[in-house]
C-alpha positions in Angstrom: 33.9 -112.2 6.2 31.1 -109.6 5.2 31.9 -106.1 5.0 30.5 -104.5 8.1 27.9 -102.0 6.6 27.4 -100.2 10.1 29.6 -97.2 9.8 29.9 -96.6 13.4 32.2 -99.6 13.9 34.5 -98.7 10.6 37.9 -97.2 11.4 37.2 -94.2 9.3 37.0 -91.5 11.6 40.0 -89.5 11.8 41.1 -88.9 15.5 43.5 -86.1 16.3 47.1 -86.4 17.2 47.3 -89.7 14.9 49.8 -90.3 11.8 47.6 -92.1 8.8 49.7 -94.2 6.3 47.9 -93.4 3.3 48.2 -95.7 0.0 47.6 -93.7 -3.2 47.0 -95.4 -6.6 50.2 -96.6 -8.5 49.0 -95.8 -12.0 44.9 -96.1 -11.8 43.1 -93.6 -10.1 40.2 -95.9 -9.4 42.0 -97.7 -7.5 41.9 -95.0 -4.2 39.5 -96.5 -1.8 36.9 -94.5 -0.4 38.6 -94.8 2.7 41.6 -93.3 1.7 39.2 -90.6 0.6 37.4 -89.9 3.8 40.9 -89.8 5.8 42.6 -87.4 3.4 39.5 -85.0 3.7 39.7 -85.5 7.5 43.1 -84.8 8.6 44.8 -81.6 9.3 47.4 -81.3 7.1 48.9 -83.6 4.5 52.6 -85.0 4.6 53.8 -85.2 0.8 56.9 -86.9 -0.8 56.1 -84.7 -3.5 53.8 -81.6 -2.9 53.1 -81.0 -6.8 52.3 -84.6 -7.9 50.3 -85.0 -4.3 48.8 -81.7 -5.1 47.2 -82.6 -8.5 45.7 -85.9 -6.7 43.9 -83.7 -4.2 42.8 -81.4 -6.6 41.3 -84.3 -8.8 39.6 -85.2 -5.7 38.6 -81.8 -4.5 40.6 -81.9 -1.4 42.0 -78.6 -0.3 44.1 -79.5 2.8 47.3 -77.4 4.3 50.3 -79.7 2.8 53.8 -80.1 3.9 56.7 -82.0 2.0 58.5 -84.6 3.6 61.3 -86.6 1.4 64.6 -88.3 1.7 66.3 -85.3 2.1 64.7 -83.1 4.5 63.0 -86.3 6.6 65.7 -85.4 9.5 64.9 -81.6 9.6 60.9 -82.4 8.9 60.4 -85.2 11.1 60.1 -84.0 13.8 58.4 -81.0 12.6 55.1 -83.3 12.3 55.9 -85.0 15.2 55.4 -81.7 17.2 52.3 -81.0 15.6 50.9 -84.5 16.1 51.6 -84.6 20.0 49.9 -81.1 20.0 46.8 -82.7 18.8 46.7 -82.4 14.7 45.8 -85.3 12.5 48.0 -86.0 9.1 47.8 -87.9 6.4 51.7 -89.2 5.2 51.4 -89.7 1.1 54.3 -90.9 -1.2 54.5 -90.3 -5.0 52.6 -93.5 -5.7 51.5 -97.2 -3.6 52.3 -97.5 0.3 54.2 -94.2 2.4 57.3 -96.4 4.1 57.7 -99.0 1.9 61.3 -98.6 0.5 60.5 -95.1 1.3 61.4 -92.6 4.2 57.9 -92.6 5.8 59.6 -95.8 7.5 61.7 -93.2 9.6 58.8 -91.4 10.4 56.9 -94.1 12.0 59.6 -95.1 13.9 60.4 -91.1 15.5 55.8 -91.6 15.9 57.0 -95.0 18.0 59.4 -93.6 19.8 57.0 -90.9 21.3 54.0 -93.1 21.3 52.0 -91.5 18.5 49.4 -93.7 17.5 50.2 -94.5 13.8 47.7 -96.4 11.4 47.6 -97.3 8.1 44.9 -97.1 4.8 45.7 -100.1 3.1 45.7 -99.8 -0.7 48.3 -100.2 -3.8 51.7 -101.7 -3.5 53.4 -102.1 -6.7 55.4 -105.2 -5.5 53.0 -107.1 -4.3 51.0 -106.2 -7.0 53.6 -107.4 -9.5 54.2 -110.1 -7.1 50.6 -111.9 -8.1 51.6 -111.1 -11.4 54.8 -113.1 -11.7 53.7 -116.3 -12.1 56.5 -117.2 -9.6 55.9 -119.2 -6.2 54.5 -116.3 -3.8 54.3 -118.2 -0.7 58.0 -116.8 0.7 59.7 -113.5 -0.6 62.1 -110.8 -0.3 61.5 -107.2 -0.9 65.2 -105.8 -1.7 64.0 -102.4 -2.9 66.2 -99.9 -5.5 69.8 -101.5 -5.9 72.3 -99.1 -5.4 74.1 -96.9 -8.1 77.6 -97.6 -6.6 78.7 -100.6 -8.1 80.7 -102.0 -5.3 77.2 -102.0 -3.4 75.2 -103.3 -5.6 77.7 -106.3 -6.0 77.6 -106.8 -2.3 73.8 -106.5 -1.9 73.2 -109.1 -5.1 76.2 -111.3 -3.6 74.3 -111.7 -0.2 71.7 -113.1 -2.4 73.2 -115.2 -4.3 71.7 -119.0 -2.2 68.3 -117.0 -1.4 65.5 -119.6 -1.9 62.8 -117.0 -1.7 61.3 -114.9 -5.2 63.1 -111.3 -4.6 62.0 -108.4 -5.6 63.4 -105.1 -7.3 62.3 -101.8 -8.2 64.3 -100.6 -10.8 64.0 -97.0 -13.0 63.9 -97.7 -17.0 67.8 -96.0 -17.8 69.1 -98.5 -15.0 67.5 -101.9 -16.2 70.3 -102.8 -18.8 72.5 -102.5 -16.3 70.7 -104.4 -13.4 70.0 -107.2 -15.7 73.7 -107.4 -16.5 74.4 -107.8 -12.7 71.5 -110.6 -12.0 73.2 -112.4 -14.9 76.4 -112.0 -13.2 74.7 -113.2 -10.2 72.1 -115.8 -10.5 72.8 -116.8 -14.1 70.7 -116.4 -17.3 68.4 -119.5 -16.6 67.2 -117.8 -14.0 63.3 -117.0 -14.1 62.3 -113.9 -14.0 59.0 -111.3 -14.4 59.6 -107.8 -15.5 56.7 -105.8 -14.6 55.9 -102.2 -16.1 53.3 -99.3 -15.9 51.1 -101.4 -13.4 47.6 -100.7 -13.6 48.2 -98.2 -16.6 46.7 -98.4 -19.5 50.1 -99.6 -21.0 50.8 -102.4 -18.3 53.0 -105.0 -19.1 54.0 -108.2 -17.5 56.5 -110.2 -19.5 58.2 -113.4 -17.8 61.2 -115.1 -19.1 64.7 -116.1 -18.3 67.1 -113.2 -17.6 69.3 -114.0 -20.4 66.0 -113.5 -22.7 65.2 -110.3 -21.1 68.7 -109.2 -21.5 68.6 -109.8 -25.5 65.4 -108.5 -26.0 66.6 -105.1 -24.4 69.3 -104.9 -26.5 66.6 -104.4 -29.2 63.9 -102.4 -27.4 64.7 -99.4 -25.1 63.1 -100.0 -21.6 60.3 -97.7 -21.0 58.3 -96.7 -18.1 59.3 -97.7 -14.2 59.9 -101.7 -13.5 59.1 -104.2 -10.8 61.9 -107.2 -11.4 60.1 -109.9 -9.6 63.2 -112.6 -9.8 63.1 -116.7 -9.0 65.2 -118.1 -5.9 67.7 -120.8 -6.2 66.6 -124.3 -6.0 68.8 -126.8 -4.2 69.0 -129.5 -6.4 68.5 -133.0 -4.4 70.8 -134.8 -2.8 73.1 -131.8 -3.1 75.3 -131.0 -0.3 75.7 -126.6 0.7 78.9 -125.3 -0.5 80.0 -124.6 3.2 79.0 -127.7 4.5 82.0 -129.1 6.4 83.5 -125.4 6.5 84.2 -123.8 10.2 82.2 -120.5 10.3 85.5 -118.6 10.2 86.1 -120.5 6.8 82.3 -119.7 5.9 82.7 -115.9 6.9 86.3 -115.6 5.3 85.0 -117.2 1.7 82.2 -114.2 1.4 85.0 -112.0 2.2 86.9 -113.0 -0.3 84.8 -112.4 -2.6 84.3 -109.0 -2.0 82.1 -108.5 0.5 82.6 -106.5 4.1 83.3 -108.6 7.0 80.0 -107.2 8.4 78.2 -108.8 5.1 80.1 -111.9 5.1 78.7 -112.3 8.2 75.1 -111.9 7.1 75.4 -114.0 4.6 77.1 -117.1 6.5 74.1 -116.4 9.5 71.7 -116.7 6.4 73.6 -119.8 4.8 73.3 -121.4 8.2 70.2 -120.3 9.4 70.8 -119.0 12.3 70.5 -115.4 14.2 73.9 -113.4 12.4 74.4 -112.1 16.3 75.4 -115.7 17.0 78.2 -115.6 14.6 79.4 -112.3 15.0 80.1 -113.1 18.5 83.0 -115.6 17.1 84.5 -112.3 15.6 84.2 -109.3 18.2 87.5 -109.6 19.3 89.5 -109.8 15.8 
């Protein structure tokens, strides 16, 4: 399709009482489109994850706009805060620390309060570091899972990797360098050392690295080198070997549910996991169960 060079048809103008979702680079500064330029000169005010690190962008840029922070822990208090100001008839630009505002982020929450009221929300595509490692993997990209930050309670983080353990699709982590030991420890645990997998660091830096092996290789060449820098962990599915029958095939769903439990998993997971095993809606099975 050719880029439409008549500006009065391009969704760059900034119209009051709308929420922009605005990607910022994830390493590379010339990766900000001009777009994302034009909006974040436009708006009222600015909705940062990070005032300081959003702060030095605009000053780079040469952007001096009224900011306001909005993060995990002050999105209940702040959320609606915005909201206010955006049914009064103010524009904002919502910014996270790097790559796409509600993507494993709590912009997500605020979208959803904008939906609620029917605040028109739109978005200024740009940099999202897994997709971006993603097309780097060298692993089938057709079907995926995003699965985010595992959790730092252990007990969690076995239950979330467990619910994966027969996903067919490439999953992806995000993962902080003094954690990757440890998560590579559980995928072993989990999906086995054979397992293919990409390890992706400082994207679109000047350092960027993109190293794919098995898990068990990663494993022993961290025991060597200390990780360094923030990771995408772009990770292989299973593959049903042929012929091969599921291990729940000729189970009852109460079987199927009760095996996940036993492994450790919350009757509310097992669940999940049977509905996924099954392939079909996880409401369907939990009906079976309402009245234990």
């Amino acid at each position: 399709m050719p880029i439409n060079s008549n500006n009065s048809e391009e969704k760059n103008r900034v119209l009051p009482g709308t929420l922009y979702l605005v990607a910022t680079p994830i390493g590379n500064l010339s990766d900000l489109s001009e777009r994302a330029v034009k909006v974040l000169s436009g708006v009222d005010f600015i909705a940062a994850e990070d005032t300081r690190n959003s702060g030095r962008l605009l000053s780079f840029l040469d952007i001096r706009k009224p900011m306001v922070s909005y993060f995990e822990h002050n999105k209940r208090e702040r959320g609606p805060v915005i909201c206010d100001r955006l049914a009064a008839g103010e524009s904002c630009a919502l910014v996270t620390d790097a790559g796409t505002p509600a993507i494993s982020d709590p912009g997500e929450d605020l979208v959803r309060l904008c939906a609620e009221q029917g605040i028109p929300v739109t978005s200024v595509p740009g940099c999202c570091a897994g997709i971006t490692a993603l097309t780097l993997s060298g692993l089938p990209t057709g079907r995926f899972t995003f699965e985010g930050f595992l959790s730092v309670n252990r007990q969690e983080r076995r239950e979330h990797l467990e619910s994966l353990r027969g996903e067919r699709r490439t999953m992806i982590f995000h993962e902080a360098p003094h954690k990757l030991k440890t998560t590579l420890d559980d995928l072993s645990d989990t999906f086995g050392g054979e397992r293919r997998i990409a390890l992706c660091r400082e994207l679109t830096k000047l350092n960027e690295e993109v190293m794919r092996t098995t898990i068990s290789d990663a494993i022993a060449y961290y025991r060597d080198n200390e990780p360094r820098g923030e990771y995408v962990l772009v990770v292989d599915g299973t593959v049903k070997p042929a012929g091969a029958s599921a291990f729940w095939e000729g189970m009852t769903v109460e079987d199927h549910v009760t095996h996940y439990m036993e492994q450790g998993l919350s009757k509310g997971d097992a669940i999940k996991a049977a509905a996924h095993d099954r392939g079909v809606p996880k409401n369907e099975i939990y009906k079976l169960f309402v009245n234990d």
